[in-house]
Backbone and ligand atoms as CSV (ligand in chain L), in Angstrom:
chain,resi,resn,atom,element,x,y,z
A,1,UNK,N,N,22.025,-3.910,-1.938
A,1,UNK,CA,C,21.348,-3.055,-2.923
A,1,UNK,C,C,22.287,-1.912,-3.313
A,2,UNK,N,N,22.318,-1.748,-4.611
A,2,UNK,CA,C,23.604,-0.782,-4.542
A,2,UNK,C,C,22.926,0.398,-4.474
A,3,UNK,N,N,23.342,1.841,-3.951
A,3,UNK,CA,C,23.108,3.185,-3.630
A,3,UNK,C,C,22.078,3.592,-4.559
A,4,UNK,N,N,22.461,3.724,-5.672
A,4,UNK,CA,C,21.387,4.072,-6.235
A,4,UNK,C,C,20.113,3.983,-6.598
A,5,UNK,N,N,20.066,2.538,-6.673
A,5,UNK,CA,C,18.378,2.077,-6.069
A,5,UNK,C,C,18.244,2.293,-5.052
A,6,UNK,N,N,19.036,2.273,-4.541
A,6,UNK,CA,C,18.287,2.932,-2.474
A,6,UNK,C,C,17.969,4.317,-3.012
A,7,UNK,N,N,18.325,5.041,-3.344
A,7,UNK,CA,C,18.170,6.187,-3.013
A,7,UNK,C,C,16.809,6.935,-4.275
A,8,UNK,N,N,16.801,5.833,-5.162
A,8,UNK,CA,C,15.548,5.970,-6.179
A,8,UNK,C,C,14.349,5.685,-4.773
A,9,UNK,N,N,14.691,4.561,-4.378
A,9,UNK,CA,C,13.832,3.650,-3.707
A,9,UNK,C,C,13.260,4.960,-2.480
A,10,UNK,N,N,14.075,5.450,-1.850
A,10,UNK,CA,C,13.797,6.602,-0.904
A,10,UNK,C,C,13.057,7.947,-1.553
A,11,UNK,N,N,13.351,8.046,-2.716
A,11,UNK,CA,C,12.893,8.938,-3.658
A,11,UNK,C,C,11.230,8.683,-3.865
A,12,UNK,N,N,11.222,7.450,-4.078
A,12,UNK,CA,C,9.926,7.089,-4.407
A,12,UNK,C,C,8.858,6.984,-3.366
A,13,UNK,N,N,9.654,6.392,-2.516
A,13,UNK,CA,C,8.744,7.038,-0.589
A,13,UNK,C,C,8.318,8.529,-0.714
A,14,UNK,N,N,9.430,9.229,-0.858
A,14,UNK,CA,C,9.261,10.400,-0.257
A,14,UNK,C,C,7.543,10.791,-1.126
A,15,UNK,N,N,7.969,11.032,-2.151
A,15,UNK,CA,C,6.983,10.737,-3.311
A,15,UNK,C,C,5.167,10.492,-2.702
A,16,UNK,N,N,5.491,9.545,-1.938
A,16,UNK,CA,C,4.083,9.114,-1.375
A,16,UNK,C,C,3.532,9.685,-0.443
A,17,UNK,N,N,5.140,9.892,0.226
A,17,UNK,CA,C,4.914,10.552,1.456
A,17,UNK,C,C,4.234,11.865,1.193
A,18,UNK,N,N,4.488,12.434,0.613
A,18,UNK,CA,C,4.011,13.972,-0.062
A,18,UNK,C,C,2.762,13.974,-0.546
A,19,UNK,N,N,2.864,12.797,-1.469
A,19,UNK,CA,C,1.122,12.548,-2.281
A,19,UNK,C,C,0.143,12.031,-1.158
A,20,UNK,N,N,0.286,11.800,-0.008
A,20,UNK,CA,C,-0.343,11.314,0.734
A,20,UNK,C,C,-0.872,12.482,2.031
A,21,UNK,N,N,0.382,13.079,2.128
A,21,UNK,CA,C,0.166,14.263,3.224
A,21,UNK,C,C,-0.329,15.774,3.072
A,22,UNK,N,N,-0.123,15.492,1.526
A,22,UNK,CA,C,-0.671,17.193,0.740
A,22,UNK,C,C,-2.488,17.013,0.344
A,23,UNK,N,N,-2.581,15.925,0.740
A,23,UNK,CA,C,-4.329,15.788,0.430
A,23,UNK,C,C,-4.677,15.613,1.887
A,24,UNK,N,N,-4.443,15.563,2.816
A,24,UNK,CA,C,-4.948,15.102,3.594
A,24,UNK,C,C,-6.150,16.052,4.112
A,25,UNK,N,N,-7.412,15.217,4.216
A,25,UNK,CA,C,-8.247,16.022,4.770
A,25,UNK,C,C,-9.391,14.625,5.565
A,26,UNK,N,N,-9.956,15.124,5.792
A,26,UNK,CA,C,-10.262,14.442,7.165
A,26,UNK,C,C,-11.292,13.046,5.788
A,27,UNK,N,N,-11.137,11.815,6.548
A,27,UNK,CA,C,-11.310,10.498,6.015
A,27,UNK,C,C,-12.966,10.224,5.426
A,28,UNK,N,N,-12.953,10.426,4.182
A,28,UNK,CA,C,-14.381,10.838,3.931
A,28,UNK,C,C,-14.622,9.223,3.394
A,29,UNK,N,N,-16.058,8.938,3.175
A,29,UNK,CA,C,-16.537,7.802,3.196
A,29,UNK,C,C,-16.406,7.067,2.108
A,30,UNK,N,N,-16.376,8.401,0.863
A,30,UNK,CA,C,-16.055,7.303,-0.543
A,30,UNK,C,C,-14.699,7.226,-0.289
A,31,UNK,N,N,-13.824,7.646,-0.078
A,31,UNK,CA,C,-12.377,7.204,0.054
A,31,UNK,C,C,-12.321,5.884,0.848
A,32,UNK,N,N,-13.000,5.498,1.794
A,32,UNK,CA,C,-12.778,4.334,2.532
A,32,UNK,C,C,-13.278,3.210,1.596
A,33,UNK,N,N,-14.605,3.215,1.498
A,33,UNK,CA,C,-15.350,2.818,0.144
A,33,UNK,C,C,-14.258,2.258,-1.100
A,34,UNK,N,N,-13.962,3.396,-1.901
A,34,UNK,CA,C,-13.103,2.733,-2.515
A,34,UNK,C,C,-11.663,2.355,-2.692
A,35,UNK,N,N,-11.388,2.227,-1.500
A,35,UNK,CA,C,-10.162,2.084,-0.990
A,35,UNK,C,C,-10.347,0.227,-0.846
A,36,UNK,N,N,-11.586,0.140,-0.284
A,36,UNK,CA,C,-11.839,-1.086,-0.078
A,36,UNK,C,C,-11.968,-2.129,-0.954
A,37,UNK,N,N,-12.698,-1.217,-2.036
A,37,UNK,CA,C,-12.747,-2.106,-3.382
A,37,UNK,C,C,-11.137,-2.360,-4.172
A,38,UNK,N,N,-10.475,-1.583,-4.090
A,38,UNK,CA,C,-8.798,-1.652,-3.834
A,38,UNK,C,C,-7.751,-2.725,-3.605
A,39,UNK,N,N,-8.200,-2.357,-2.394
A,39,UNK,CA,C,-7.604,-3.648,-1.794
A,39,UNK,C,C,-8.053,-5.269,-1.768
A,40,UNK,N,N,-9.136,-5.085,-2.102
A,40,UNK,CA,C,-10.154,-6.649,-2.587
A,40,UNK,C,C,-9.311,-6.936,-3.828
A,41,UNK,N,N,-9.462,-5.952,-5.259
A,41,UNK,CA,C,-8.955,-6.469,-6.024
A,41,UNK,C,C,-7.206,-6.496,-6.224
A,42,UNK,N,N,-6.561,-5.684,-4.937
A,42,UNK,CA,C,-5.165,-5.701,-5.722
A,42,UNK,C,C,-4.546,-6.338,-4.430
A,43,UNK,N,N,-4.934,-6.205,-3.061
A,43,UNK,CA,C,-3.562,-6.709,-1.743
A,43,UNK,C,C,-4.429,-8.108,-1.329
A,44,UNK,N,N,-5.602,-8.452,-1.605
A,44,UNK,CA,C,-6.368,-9.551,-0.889
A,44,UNK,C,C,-6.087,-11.067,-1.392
A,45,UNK,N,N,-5.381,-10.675,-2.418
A,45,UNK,CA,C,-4.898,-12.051,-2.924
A,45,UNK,C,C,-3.619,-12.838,-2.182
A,46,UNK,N,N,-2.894,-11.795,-1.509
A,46,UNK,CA,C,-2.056,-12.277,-0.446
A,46,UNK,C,C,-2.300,-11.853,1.048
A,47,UNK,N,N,-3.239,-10.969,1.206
A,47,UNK,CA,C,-2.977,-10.596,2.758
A,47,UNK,C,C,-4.321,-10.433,3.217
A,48,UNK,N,N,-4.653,-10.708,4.321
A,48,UNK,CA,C,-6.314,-11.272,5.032
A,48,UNK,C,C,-6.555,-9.008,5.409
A,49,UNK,N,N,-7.274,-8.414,4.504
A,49,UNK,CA,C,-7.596,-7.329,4.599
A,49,UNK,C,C,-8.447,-6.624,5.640
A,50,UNK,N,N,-9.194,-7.138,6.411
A,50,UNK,CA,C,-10.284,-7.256,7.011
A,50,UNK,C,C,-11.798,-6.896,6.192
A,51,UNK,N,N,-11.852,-7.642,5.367
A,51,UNK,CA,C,-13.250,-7.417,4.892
A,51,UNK,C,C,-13.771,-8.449,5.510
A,52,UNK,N,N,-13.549,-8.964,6.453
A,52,UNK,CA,C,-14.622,-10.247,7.394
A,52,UNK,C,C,-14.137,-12.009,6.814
A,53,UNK,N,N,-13.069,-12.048,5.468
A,53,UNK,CA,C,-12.513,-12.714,5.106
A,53,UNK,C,C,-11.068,-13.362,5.680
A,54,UNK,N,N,-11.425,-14.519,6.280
A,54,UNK,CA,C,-9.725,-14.363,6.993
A,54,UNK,C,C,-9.149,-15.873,6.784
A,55,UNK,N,N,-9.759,-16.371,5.268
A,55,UNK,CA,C,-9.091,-17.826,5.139
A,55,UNK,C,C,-8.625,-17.217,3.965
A,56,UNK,N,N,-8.971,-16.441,2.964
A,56,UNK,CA,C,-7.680,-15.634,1.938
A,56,UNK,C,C,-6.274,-15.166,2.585
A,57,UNK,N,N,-5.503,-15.125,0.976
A,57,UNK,CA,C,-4.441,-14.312,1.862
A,57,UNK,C,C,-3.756,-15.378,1.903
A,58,UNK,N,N,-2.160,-15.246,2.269
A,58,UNK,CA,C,-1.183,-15.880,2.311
A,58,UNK,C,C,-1.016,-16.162,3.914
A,59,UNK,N,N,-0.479,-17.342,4.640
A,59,UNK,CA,C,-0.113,-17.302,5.373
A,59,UNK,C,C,0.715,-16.016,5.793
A,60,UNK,N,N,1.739,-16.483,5.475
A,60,UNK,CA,C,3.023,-15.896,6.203
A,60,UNK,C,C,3.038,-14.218,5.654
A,61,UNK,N,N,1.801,-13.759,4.927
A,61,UNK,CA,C,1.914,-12.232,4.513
A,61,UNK,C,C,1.290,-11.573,6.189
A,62,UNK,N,N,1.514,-10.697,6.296
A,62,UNK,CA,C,0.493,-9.847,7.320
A,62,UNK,C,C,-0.637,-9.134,7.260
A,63,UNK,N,N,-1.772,-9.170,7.643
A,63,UNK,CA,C,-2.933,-8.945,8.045
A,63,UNK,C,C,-2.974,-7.678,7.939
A,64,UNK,N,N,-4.035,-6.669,7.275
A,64,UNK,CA,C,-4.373,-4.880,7.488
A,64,UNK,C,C,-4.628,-4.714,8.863
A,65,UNK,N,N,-5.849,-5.520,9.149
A,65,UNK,CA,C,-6.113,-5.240,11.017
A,65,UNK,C,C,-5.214,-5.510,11.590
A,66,UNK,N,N,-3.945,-6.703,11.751
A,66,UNK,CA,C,-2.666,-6.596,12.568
A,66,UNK,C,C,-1.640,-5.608,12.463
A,67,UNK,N,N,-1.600,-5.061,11.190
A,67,UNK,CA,C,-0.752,-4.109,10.894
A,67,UNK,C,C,-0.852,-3.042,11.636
A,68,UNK,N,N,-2.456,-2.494,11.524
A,68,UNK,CA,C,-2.821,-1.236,11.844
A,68,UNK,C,C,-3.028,-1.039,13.213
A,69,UNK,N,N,-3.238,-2.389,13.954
A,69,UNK,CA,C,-3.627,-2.453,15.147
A,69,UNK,C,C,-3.063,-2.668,16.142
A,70,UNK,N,N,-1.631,-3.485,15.526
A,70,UNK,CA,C,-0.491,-3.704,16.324
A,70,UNK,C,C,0.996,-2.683,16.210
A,71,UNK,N,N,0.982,-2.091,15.349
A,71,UNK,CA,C,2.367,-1.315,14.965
A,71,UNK,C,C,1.805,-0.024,14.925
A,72,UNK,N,N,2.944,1.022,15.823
A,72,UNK,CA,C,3.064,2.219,15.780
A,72,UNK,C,C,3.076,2.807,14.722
A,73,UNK,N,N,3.571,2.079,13.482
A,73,UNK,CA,C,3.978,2.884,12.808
A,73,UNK,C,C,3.857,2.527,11.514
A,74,UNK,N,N,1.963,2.275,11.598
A,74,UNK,CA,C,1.496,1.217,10.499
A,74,UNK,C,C,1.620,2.510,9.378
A,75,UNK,N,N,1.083,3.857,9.646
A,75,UNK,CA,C,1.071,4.855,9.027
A,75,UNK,C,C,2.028,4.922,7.720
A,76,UNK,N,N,3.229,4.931,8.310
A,76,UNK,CA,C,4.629,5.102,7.745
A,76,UNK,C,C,4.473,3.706,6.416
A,77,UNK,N,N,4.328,2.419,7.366
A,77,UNK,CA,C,4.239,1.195,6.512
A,77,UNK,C,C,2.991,1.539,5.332
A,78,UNK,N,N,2.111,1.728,5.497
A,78,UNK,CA,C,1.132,1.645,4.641
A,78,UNK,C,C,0.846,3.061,3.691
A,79,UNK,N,N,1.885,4.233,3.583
A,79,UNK,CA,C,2.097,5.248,2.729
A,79,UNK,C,C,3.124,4.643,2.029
A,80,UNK,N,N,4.415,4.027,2.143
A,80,UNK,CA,C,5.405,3.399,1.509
A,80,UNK,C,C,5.239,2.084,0.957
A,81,UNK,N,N,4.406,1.489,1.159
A,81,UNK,CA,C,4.254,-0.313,0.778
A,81,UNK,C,C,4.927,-0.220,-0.241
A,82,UNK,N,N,4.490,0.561,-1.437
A,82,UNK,CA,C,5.154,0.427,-2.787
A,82,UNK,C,C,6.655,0.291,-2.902
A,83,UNK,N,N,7.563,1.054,-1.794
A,83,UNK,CA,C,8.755,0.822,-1.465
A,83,UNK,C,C,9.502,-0.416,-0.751
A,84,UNK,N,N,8.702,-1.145,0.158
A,84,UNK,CA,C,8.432,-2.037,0.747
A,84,UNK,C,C,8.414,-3.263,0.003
A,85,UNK,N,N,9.675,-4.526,0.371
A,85,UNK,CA,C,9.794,-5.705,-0.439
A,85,UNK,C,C,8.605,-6.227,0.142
A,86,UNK,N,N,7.606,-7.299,-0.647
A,86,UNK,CA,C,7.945,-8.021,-1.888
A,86,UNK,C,C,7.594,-6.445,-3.246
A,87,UNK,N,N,7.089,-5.530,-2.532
A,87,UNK,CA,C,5.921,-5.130,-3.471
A,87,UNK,C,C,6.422,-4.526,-4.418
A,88,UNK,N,N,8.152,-3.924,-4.218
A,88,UNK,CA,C,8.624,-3.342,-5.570
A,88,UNK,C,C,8.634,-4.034,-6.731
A,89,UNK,N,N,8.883,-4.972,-6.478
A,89,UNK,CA,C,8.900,-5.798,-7.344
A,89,UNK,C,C,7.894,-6.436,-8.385
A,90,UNK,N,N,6.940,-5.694,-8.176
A,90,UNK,CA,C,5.619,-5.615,-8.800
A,90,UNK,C,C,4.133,-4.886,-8.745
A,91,UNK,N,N,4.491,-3.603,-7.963
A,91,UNK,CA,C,3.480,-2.540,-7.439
A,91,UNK,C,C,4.481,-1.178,-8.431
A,92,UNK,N,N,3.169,-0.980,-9.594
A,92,UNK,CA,C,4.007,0.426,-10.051
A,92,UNK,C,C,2.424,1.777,-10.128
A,93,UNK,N,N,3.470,2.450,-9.955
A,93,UNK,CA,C,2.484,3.877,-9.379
A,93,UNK,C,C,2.409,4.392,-10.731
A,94,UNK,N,N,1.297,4.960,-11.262
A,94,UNK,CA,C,0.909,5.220,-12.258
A,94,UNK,C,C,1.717,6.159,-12.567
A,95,UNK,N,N,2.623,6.902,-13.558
A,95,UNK,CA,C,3.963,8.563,-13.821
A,95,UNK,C,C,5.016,8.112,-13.259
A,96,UNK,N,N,5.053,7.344,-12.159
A,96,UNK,CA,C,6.593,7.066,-11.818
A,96,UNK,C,C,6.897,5.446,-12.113
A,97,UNK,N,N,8.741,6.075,-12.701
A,97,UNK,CA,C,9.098,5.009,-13.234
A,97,UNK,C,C,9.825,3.758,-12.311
A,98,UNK,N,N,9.874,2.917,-12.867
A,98,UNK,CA,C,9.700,1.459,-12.127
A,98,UNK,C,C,10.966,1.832,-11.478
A,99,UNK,N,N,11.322,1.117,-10.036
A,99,UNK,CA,C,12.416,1.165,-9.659
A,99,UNK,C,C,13.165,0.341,-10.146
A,100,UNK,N,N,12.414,-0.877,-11.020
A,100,UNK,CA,C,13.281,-1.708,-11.155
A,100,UNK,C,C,13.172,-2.306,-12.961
A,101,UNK,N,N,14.094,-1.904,-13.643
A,101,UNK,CA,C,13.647,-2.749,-15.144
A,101,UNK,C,C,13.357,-4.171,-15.151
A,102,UNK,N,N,13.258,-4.754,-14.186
A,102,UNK,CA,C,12.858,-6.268,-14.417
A,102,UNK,C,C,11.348,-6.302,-14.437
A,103,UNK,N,N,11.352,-7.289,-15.404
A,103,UNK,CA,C,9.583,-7.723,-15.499
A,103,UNK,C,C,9.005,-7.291,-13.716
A,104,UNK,N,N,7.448,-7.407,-13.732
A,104,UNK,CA,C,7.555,-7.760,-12.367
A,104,UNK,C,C,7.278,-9.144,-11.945
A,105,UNK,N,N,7.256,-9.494,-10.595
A,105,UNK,CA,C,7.377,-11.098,-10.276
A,105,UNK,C,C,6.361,-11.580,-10.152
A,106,UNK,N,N,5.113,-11.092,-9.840
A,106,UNK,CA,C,4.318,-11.058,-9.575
A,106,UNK,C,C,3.122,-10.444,-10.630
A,107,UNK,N,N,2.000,-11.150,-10.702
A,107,UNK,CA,C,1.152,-10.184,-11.660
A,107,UNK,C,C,1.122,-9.069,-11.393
A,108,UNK,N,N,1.005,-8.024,-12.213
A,108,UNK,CA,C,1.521,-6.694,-11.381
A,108,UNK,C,C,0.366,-5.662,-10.974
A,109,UNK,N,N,0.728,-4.668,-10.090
A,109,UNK,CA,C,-0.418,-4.223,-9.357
A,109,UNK,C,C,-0.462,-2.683,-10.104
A,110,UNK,N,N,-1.104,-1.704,-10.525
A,110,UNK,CA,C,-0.819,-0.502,-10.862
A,110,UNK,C,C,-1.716,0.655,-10.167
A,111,UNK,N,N,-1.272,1.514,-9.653
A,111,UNK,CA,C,-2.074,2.167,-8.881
A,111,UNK,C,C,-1.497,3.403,-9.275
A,112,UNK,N,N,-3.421,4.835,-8.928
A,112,UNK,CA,C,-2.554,5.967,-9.223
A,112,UNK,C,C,-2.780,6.424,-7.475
A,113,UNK,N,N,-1.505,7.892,-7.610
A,113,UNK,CA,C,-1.804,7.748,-6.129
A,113,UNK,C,C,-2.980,8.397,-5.450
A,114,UNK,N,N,-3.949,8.702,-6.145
A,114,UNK,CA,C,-4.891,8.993,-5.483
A,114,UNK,C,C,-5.631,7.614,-5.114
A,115,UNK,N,N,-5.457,6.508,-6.038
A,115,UNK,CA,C,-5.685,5.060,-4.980
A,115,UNK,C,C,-4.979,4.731,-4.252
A,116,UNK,N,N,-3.938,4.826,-4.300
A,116,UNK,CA,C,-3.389,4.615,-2.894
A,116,UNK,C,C,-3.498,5.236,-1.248
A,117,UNK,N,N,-3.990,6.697,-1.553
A,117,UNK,CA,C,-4.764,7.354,-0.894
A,117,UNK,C,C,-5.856,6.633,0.073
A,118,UNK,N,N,-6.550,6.222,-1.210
A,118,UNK,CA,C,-7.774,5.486,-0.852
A,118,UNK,C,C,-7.770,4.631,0.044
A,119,UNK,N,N,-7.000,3.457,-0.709
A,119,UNK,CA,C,-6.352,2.542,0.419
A,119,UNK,C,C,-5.794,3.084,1.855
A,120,UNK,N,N,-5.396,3.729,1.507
A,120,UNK,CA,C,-4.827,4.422,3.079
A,120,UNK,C,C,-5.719,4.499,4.065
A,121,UNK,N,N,-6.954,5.298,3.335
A,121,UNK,CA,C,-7.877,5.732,3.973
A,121,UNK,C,C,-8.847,4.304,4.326
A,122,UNK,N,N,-9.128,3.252,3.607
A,122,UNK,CA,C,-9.697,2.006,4.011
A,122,UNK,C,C,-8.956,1.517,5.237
A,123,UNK,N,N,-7.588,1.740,5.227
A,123,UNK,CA,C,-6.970,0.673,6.271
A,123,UNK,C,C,-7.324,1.623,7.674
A,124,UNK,N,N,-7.075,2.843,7.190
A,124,UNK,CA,C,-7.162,3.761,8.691
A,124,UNK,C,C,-8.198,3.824,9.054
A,125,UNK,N,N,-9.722,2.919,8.534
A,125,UNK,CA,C,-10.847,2.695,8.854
A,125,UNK,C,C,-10.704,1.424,10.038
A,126,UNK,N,N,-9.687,0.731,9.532
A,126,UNK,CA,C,-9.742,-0.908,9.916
A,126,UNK,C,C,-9.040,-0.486,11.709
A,127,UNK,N,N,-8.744,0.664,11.803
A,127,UNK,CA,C,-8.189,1.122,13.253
A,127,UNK,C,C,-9.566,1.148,14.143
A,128,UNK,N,N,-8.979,0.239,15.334
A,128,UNK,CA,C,-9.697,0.201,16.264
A,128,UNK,C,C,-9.556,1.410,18.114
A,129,UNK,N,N,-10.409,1.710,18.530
A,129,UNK,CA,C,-9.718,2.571,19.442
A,129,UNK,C,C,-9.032,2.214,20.496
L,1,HEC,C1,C,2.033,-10.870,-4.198
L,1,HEC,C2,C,1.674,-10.747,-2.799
L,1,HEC,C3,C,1.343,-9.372,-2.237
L,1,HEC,C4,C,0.446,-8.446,-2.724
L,1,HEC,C5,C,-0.424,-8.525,-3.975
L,1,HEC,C6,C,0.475,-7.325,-1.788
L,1,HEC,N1,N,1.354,-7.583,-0.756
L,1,HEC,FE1,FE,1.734,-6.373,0.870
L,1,HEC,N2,N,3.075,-7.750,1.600
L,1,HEC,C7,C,3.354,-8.971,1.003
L,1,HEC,C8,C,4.305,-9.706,1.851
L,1,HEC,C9,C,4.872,-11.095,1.557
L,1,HEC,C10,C,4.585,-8.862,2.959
L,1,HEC,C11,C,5.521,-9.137,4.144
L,1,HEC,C12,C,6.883,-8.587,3.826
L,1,HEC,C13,C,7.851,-8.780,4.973
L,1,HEC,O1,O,7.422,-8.905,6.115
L,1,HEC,O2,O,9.053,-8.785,4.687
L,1,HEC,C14,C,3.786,-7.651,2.763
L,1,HEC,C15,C,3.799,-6.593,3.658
L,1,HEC,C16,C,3.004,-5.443,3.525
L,1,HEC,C17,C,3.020,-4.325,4.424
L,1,HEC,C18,C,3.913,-4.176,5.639
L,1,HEC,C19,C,5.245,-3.668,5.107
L,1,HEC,C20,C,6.316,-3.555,6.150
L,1,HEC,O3,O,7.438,-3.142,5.763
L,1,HEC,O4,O,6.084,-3.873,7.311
L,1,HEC,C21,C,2.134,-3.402,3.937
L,1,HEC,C22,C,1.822,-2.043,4.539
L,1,HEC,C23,C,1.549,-3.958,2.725
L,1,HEC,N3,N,2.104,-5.197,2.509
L,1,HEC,C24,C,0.599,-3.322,1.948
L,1,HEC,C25,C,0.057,-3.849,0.761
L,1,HEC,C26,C,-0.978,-3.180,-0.017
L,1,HEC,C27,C,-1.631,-1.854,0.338
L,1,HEC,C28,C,-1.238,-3.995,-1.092
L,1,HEC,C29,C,-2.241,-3.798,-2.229
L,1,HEC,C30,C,-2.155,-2.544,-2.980
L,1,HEC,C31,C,-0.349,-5.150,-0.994
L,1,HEC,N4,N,0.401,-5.031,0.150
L,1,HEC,C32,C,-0.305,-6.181,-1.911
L,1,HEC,C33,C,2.833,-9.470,-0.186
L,1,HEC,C34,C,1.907,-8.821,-0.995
């Protein structure tokens, strides 16, 4: 990848990282709510979400409840996804510009980041103690 998309690409983390940590306030119910409706219509077409559905979804994609339930550091993963291959390649954040001028590969996903928020907040529901 040459430097400069890395460093858009890190740009655009940080980005989330910020939009994600400057709201934070404790996990209120419509945020989970529609976080959920979210992820039904935009990550469930490849990845088993835990809405009680677990024959959707791509094989070989990974699971919200494995993510969240197995990795330290699902946090980190699931504020950045948008940075995160396959999804640049077709996840664009509503004001910021594409990392990449190519079509995307995928039907494409558009989110603003207060949905992504959301989502955040659905998956950090899907945490078990
Ligand atoms: C077109 C298919 C597709 C869609 C739609 C999609 N994903 Fe993914 N996602 C993948 C694949 C494939 C991987 C595994 C990538 C890997 O392991 O290299 C993945 C991995 C992830 C990971 C783990 C990333 C990591 O680096 O470990 C997160 C978090 C994630 N997706 C979140 C989401 C969210 C949130 C949505 C919906 C807004 C979404 N994905 C929509 C295909 C998709």
């Amino acid at each position: 990848m040459p430097s400069s998309q890395a460093g858009r690409r890190n740009a655009i983390a940080f980005c989330g990282i910020l939009a994600l940590t400057a709201g934070l306030s404790p996990a209120r119910a419509e945020d989970v709510e529609a976080g959920a409706a979210l992820a039904s219509e935009h990550c469930a077409r490849c990845h088993v979400i835990g809405d009680g559905r677990t024959l959707n979804g791509i094989g070989s994609t990974p699971s919200f409840p494995g993510l969240v339930n197995n990795l330290d550091d699902w946090q980190e993963r699931f504020s950045t996804f948008f940075a995160r291959p396959p999804h640049p390649a077709f996840v664009r954040l509503d004001g910021v510009e594409p990392p990449t001028p190519l079509p995307p590969s995928a039907s494409p996903v558009v989110l603003t980041p207060m949905e992504t928020e959301a989502i955040f907040r659905y998956v950090e529901s899907l945490k078990r103690d």
